[in-house]
C-alpha positions in Angstrom: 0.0 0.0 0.0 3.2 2.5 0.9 4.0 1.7 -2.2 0.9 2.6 -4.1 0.7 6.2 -2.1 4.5 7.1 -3.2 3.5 6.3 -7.1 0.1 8.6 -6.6 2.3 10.9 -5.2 4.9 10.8 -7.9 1.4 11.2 -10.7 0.6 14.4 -8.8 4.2 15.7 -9.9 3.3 14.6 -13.2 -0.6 15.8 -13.3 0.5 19.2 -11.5 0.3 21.1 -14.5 -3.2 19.5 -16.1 -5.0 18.7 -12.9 -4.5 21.8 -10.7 -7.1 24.5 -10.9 -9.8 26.4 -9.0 -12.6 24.1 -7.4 -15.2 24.5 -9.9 -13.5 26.5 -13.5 -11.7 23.5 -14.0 -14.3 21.7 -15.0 -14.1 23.5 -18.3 -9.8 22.9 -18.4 -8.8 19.7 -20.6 -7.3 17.0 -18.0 -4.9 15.2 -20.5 -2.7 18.6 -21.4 0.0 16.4 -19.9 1.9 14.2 -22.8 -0.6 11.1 -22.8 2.9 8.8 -23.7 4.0 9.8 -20.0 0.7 9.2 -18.0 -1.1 6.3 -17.7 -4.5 5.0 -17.0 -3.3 3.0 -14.1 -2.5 5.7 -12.1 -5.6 8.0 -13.0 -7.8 5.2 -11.6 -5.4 4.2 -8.9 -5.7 7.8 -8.1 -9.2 8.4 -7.9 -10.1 4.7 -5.9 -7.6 6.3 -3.5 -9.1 9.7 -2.7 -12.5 7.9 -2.6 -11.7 6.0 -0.1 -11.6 9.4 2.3 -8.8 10.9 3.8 -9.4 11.2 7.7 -10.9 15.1 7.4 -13.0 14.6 4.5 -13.9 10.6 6.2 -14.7 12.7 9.5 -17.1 15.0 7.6 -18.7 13.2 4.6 -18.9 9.2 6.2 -19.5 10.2 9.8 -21.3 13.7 10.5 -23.1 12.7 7.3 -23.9 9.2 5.8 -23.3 7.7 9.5 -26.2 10.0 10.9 -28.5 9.8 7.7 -27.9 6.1 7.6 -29.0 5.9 10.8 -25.5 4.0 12.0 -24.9 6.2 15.2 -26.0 9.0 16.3 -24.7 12.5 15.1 -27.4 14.9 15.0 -26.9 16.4 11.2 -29.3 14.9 8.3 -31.1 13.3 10.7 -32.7 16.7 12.2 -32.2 18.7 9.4 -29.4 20.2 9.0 -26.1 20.4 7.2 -22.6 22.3 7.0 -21.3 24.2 3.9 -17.4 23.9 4.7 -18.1 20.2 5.2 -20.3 20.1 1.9 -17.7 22.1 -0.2 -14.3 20.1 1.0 -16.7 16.9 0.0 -18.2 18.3 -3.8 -14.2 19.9 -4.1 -12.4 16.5 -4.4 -15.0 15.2 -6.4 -14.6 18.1 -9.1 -10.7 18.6 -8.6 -9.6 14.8 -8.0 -11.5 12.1 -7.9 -14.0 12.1 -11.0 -11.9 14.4 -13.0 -8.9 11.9 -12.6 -11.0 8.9 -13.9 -12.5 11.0 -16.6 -8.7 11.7 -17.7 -7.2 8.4 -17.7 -10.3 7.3 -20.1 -9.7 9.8 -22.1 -5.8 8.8 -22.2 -6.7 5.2 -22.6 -8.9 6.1 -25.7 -5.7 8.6 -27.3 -3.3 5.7 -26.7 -5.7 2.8 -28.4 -6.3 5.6 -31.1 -2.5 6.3 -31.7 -1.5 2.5 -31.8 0.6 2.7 -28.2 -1.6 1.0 -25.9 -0.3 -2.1 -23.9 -2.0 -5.3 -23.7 -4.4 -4.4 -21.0 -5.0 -1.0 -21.5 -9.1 -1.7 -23.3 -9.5 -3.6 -19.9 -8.1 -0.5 -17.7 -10.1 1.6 -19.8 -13.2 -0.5 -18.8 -12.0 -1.3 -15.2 -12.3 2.8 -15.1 -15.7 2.7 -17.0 -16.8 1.0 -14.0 -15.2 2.6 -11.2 -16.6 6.6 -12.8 -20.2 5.0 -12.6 -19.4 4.1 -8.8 -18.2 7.7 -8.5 -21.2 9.0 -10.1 -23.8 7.3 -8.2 -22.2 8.4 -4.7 -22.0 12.3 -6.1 -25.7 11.6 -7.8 -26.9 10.0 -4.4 -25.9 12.9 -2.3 -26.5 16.0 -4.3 -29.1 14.9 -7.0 -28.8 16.6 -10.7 -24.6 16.5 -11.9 -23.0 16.6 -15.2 -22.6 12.9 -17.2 -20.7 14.9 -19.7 -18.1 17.4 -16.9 -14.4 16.8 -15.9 -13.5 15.9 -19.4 -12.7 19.0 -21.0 -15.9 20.8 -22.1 -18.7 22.9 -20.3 -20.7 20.7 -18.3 -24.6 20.3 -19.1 -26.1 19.3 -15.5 -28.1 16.2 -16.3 -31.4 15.0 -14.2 -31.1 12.2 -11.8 -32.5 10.4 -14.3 -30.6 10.9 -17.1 -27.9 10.3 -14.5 -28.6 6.6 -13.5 -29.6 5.6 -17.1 -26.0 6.9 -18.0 -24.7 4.9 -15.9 -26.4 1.8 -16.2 -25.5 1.7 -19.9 -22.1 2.6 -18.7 -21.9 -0.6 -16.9 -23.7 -2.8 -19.4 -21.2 -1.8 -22.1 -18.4 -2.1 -19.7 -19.0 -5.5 -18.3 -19.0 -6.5 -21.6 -16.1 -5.1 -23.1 -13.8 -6.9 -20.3 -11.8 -9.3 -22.2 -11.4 -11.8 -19.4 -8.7 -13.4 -21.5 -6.1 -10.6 -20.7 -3.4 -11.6 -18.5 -1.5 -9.1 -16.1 1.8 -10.2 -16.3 2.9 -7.1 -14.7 3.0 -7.2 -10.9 3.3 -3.9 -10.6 0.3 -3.4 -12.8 -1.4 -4.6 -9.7 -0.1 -3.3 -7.1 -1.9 -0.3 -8.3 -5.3 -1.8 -8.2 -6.2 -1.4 -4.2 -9.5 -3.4 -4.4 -9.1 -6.3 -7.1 -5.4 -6.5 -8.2 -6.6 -6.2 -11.7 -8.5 -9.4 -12.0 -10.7 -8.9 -14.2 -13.6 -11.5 -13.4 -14.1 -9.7 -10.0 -14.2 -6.1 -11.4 -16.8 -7.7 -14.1 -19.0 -9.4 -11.2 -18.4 -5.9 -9.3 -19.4 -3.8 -12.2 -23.2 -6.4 -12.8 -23.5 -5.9 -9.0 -23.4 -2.4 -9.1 -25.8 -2.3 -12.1 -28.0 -4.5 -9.6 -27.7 -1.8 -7.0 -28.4 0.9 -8.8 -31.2 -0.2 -11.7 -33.1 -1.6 -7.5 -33.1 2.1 -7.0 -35.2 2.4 -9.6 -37.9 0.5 -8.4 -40.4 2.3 -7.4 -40.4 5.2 -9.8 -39.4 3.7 -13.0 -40.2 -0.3 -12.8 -39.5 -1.2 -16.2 -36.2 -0.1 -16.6 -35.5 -1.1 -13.4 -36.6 -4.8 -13.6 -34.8 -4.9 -17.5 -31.6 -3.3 -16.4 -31.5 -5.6 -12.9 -32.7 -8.9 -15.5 -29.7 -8.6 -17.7 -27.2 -7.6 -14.9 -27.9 -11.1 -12.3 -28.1 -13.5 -15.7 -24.5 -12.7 -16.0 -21.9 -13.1 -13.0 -22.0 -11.1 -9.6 -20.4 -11.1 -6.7 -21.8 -14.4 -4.7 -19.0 -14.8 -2.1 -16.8 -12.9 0.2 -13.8 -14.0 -2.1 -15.1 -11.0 -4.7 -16.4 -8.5 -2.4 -14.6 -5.3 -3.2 -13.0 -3.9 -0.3 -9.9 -2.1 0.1 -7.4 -2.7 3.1 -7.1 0.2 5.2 -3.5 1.7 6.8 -2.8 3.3 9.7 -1.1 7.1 10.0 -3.4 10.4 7.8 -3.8 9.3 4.1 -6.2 8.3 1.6 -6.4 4.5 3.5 -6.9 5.5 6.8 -9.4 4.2 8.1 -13.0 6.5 7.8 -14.3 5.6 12.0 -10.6 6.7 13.1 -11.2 10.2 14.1 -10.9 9.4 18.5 -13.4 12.3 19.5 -16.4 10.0 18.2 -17.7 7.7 20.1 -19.4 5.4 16.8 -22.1 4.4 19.8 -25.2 2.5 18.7 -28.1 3.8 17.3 -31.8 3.7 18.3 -32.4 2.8 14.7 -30.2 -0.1 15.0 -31.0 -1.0 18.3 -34.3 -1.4 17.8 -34.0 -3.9 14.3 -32.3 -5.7 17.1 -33.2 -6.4 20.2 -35.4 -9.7 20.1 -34.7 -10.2 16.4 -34.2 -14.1 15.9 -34.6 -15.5 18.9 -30.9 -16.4 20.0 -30.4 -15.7 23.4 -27.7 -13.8 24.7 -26.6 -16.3 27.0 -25.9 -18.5 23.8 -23.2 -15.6 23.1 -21.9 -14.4 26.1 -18.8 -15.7 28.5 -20.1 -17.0 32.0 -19.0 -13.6 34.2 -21.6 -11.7 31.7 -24.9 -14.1 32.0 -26.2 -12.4 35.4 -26.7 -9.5 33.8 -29.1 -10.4 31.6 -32.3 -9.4 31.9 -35.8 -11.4 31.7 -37.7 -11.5 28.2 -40.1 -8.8 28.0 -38.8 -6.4 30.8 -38.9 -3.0 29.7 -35.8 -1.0 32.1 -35.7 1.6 34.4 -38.3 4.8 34.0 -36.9 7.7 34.5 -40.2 9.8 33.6 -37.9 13.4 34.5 -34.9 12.5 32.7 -35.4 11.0 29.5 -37.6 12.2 26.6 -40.6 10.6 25.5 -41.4 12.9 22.8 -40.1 10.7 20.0 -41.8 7.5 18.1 -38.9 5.3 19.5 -40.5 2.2 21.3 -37.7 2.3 23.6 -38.0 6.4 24.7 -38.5 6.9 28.5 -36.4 3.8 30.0 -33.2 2.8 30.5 -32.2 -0.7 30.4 -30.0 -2.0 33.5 -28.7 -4.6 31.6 -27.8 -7.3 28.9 -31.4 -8.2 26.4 -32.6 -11.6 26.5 -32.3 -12.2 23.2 -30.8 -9.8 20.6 -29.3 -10.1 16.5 -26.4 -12.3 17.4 -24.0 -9.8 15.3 -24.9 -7.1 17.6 -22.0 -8.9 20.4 -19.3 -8.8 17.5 -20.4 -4.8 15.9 -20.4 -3.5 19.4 -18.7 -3.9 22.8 -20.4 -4.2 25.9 -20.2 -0.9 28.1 -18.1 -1.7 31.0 -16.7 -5.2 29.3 -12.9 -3.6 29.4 -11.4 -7.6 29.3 -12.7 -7.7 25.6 -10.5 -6.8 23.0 -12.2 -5.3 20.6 -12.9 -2.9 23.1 -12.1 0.6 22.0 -11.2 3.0 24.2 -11.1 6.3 22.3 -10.5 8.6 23.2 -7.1 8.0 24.5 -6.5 11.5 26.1 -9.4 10.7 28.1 -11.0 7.8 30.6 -14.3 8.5 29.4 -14.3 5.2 27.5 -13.8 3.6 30.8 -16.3 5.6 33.2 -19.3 3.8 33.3 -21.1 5.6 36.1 -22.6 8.6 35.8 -25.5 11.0 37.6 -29.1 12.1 37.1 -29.6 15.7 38.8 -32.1 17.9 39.7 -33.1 21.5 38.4 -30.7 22.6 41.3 -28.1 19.9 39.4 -28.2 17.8 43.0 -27.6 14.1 42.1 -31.7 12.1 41.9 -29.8 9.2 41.1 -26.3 7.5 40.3 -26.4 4.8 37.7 -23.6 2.4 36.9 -24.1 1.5 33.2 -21.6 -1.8 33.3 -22.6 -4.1 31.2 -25.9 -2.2 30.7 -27.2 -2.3 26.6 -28.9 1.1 25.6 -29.1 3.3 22.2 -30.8 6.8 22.3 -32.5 8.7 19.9 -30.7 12.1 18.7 -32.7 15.5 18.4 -33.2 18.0 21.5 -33.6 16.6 24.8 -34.5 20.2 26.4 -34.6 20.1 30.6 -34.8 16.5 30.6 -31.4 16.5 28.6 -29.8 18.7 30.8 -30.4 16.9 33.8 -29.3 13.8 32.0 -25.6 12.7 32.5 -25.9 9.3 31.2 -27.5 9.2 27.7 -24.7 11.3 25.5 -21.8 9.8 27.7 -19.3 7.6 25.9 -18.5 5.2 28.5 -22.2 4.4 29.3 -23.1 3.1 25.8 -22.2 0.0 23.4 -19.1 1.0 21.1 -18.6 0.1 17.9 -15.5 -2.6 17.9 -12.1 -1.8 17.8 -11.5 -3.6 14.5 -13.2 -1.1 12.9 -12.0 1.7 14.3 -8.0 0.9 14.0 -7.2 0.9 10.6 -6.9 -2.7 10.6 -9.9 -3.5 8.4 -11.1 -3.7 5.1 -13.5 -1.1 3.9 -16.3 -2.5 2.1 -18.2 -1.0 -0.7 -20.3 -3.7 -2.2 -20.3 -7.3 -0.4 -22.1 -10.3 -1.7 -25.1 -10.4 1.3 -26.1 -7.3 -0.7 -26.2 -8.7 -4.4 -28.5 -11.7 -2.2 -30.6 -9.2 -0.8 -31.1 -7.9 -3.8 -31.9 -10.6 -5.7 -34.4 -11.3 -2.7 -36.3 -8.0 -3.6 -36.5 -8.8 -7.0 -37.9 -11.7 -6.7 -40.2 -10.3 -4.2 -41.2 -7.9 -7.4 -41.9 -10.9 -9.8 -38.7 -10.5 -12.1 -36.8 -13.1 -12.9 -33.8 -14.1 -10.7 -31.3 -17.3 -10.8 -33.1 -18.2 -7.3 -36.0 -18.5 -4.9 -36.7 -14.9 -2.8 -36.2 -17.4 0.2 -32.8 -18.9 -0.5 -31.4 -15.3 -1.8 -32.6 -14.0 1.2 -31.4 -16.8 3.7 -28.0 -16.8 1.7 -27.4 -12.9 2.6 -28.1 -13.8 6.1 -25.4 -16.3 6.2 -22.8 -14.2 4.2 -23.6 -11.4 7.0 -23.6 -14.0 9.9 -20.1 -15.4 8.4 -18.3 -12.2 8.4 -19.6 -11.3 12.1 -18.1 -14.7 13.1 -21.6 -16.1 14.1 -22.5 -18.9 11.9 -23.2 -21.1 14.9 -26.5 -19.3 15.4 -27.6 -18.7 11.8 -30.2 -22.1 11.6 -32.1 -21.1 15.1 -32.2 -17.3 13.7 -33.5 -18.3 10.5 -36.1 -20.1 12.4 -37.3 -17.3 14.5 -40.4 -16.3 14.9 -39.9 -13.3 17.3 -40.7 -9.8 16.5 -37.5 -7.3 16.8 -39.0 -4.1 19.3 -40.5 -2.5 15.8 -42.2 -5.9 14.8 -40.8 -7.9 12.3 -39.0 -11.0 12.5 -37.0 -13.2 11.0 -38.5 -16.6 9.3 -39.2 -15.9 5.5 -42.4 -17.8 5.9 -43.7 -16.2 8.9 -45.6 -12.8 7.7 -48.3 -12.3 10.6 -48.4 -9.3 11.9 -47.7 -8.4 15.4 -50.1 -6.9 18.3 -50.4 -3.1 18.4 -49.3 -3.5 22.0 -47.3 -6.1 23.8 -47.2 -6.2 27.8 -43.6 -5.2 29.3 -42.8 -5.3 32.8 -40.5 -2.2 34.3 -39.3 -0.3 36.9 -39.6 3.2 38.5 -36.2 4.0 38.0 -37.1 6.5 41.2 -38.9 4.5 44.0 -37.9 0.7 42.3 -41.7 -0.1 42.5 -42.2 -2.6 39.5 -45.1 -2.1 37.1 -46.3 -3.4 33.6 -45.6 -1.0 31.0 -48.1 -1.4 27.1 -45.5 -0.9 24.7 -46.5 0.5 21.1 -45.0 -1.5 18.1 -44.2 1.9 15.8 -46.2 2.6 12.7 -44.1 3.2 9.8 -46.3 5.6 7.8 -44.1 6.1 5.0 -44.4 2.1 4.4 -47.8 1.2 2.9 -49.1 3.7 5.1 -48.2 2.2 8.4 -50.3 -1.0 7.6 -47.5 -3.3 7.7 -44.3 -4.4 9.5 -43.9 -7.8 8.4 -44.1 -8.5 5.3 -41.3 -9.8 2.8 -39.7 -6.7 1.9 -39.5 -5.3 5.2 -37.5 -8.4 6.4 -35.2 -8.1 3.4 -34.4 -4.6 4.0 -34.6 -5.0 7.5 -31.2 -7.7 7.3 -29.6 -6.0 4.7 -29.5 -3.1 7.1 -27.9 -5.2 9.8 -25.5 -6.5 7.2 -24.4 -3.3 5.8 -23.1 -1.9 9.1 -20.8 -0.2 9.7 -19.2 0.3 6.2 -22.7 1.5 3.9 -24.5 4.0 5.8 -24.6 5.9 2.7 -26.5 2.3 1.2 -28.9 2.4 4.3 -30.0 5.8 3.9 -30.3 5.4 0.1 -32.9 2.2 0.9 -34.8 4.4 3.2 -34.6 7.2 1.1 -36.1 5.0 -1.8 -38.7 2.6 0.4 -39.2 3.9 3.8 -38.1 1.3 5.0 -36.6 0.1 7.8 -38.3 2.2 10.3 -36.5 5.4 11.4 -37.5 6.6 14.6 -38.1 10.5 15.0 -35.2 12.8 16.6 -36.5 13.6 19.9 -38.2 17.2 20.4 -38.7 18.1 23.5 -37.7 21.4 22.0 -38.5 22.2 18.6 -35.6 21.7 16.1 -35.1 24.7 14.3 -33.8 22.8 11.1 -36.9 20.8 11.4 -40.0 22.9 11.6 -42.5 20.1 10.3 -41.7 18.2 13.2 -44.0 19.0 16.3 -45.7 18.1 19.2 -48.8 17.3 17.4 -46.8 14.8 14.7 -43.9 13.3 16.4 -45.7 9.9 16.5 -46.0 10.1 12.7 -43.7 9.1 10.3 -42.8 11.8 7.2 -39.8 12.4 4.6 -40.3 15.6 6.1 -38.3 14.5 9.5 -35.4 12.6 7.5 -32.7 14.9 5.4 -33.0 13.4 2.0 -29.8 14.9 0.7 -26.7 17.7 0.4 -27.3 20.8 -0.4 -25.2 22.0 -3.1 -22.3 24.2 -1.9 -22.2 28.4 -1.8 -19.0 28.2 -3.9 -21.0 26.4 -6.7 -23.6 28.9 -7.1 -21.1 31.8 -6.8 -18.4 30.5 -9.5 -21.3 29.4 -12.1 -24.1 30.4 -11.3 -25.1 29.3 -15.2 -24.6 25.6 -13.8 -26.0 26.3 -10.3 -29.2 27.4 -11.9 -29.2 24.8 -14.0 -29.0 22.1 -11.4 -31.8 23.3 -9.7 -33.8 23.6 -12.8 -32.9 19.6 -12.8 -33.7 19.0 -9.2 -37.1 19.8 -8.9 -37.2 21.6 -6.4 -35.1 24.0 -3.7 -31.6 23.7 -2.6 -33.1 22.4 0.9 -31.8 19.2 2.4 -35.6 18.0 2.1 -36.1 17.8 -1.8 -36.3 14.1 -2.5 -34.3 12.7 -5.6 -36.2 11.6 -8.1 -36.1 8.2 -7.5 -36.9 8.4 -3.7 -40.3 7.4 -2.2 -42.0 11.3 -1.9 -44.9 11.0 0.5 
């Protein structure tokens, strides 16, 4: 890898010249001014996988204060109540316009001078494809997060802002042609070749079952606003190979120190704590119980099935659609996703090594108990939060938030493992659960698919449960017939609904008197109106979830963005968010795209150096520059 950051390095001295220019008025500046016989494609697309893969500033702002929080994968406070930041936004749409799609625009347009002019090496068609596919990556993640951008920019001429959907039909065909072009018969002889290739080593069979996954992913988006091109484009994609097995996922290794491969959770100051969303798909989901997972010193904590917590009626909100609002639990659930033990580390459980204890100029990681006060800030009540298992919604807590020293404290909450916090890991973009899933949802929609909606489905469990190390459990899991706390479960053929209310036990986290508690299974509104929690495609979606933390946040979003689905609880309001008018009082039980951010808005340096564009791209959008205008293709009601 050292290696393949001093040869980007030494392409920088070469691009210099060609590639260095003011954020957005190079758009319109030709990218190959350089010699094209002293470039080549290698290291344009070497280049651009590299900055994609997020330096630790840009990581810190785009992955975690945005796709983390929109994605529901912790709990941040940005997207998910509304609001965004324009430095953030800028450094973020900057690399994309100066670096990262500009440089894979350039080395296909070297590829194509060199094949023209007679001086292309063996492999230089497949590089030229290999970057095909990679740009349409690229320009589903800027499409995904800003909405209208040009298919035709970074290549030398003025850019003509294209529609979302002009977008994703671009870059479908981008991948069809690609994938098809691959001449799998090419051999890389040159090691060094790929050494330059961080996510496939050149091999050319993955980056063509990479490239029809991709096309799965993106003509699924489709779904539900344009569902003949979706189901053609997804048809003709999964009749050719995809990625099936962890062997062809594409993930590239990260590195310790501050580069491009650092690791995106590195940044010490956040605590990647659970989220309600999360927690919620969880607890109860499958049926395994947590003294199937847990070491001996940890089973006393565990609580009996269907108690509720503590009520602290003073201290934590209830004004939120979260099941769990108003209680914290005093210890381990009864039964919970089996993967939840291996994502996250127990609060207080210091002996485990996937422990993280971040910061390390701190022992908040370590301090598990912590106060409830008065008005007068005279302790009510001291909790201990060892080996306690809670998630809490974001928004504004008001009085009962400032009274409240437990629920925004680091060392009172599960942490997301050390493994992935390290730089030790691979960084996933696009793992085989998720071509299963999605071959689970199409057959769900009556298309045709190489298998059964059940055994696509089960299969992404398993590729999930593999990679979490929990295999063991996977047959009683399938089995399960137990709702998770927002009612669905997990056996394909089990599609009852649940009860409105199920009967909890609790107690007054005050006075320790016990009581039974009705607790509300949440009505998704956005999903077939709130009529349904169980069927098919909420258990699909409902796994893939699961499966695609912590690396695709920006995925999870996207799905819930395009279905509703899974739930998303509402950010608390116990004051009114000022980014989030529509949320109030008199709705917070409801569910609306109006409570969920639904993109980026463009940044103030785009509409002050071309105004022209800027103009145009809101012409394409369809409505304002808010971070509440839907993309075309998501669900809008």
């Amino acid at each position: 890898m050292k290696k393949i950051i001093r040869n980007i390095s030494l392409m920088g001295l070469v691009l210099a010249t060609s590639l260095s220019c003011s954020n957005f008025e190079e758009v319109n500046v030709d990218p190959t001014a350089a010699n094209a016989d002293q470039v080549q494609i290698e290291y344009f697309i070497n280049s651009s996988i590299g900055g994609a893969q997020q330096d630790p500033n840009i990581a810190e702002r785009v992955f975690v204060l945005y796709w983390d929080d929109a994605g529901r994968m912790t709990r941040v406070g940005t997207l998910s109540e509304g609001s965004s930041n324009d430095d953030w936004t800028s450094q973020y749409y900057n690399n994309y316009v100066s670096s990262w799609l500009r440089n894979i625009n350039a080395g296909i347009k070297i590829a194509d001078e060199q094949l023209e002019a007679g001086k292309a090496r063996p492999y230089t068609a497949n590089l030229k494809q290999v970057a095909r596919i990679w740009r349409a990556y690229m320009m589903s993640e800027m499409s995904d997060n800003f909405g209208p951008i040009p298919v035709n920019g970074f290549q030398g001429s003025n850019p003509e802002y294209s529609d979302v959907k002009e977008v994703y039909y671009y870059m479908l065909q981008e991948l069809a042609e690609a994938t098809t072009a691959l001449d799998l018969s090419v051999d890389n002889a040159d090691n060094s070749l790929k050494k330059l290739d961080p996510a496939y080593g050149y091999d050319y069979v993955k980056w063509k079952k990479y490239g029809n996954s991709l096309r799965m992913r993106l003509a699924m988006r489709l779904s539900e606003v344009d569902a003949a091109k979706a189901k053609q484009e997804f048809e003709a994609a999964v009749a050719d190979v995809y990625i099936k097995d962890a062997s062809d996922n594409f993930a590239v290794q990260e590195v310790a120190g501050y580069n491009d491969y650092t690791g995106v959770m590195t940044r010490e100051w956040w605590d990647h704590e659970i989220s309600a969303t999360l927690n919620n798909l969880m607890i109860g989901l499958g049926g395994v119980p947590s003294a199937n997972m847990l070491s001996a010193d940890k089973l006393s904590y565990i609580k009996p099935a269907n108690y509720m917590g503590l009520k602290f009626e003073n201290h934590f909100t209830s004004l939120t659609n979260d099941p769990s609002a108003g209680f914290f639990f005093d210890g381990l659930h009864n039964t919970i996703d089996p993967r939840a033990y291996d994502l996250y580390a127990i609060p207080g459980d210091f002996n485990n090594p996937e422990f993280n204890t971040y910061p390390s100029w701190t022992n908040g990681a370590k301090t598990t108990k912590r106060t409830l006060v008065d008005a007068d800030n005279k302790v009510v009540k001291e909790i201990d939060a060892a080996y306690s298992w809670n998630a809490y919604v974001g928004g504004n807590w008001g009085a009962k938030g400032v009274k409240n020293n437990i629920y925004a404290y680091t060392g009172t909450l599960p942490r997301l493992a050390n493994k992935y916090r390290n730089s030790s890991n691979k960084r996933i973009f696009f793992a085989s659960w998720e071509s299963y899933f999605l071959i689970a949802e199409a057959a769900v929609r009556g298309w045709s698919v190489p298998m059964s909606g059940q055994s696509a489905y089960e299969q992404g469990i398993a590729a999930s449960f593999a990679y979490n190390g929990v295999s063991g459990q996977l047959s009683t899991y399938l089995a399960s017939q137990d709702y998770s706390r927002v009612g669905t479960s997990v056996s394909w053929g089990h599609t009852a609904e649940p009860p409105a209310t199920v009967v909890m036990t609790f107690k007054d986290g005050y006075t320790n008197a016990t009581g039974t508690y009705n607790m509300k299974y949440p009505v998704n509104n956005i999903y077939k109106n709130g009529t349904v929690k169980n069927d098919l495609l909420t258990k699909i979606i409902t796994q893939k979830f699961i499966a695609q933390t912590p690396w695709l946040p920006l995925e999870t979003w996207s799905d819930h963005r395009r279905l509703g689905l899974p739930f998303f609880e509402n950010p608390a309001i116990e004051t009114p968010l000022t980014d989030m008018p529509a949320l109030t009082t008199a709705n917070y039980m409801t569910n609306s795209i109006k409570f969920y951010g639904q993109r980026l808005k463009y940044p103030s340096n785009f509409g002050s150096n071309i105004p022209g564009g800027y103009q145009q791209a809101l012409g394409k959008l369809g409505g304002p520059d808010s971070v509440f205008t839907p993309l075309w293709w998501a669900k809008q009601q």
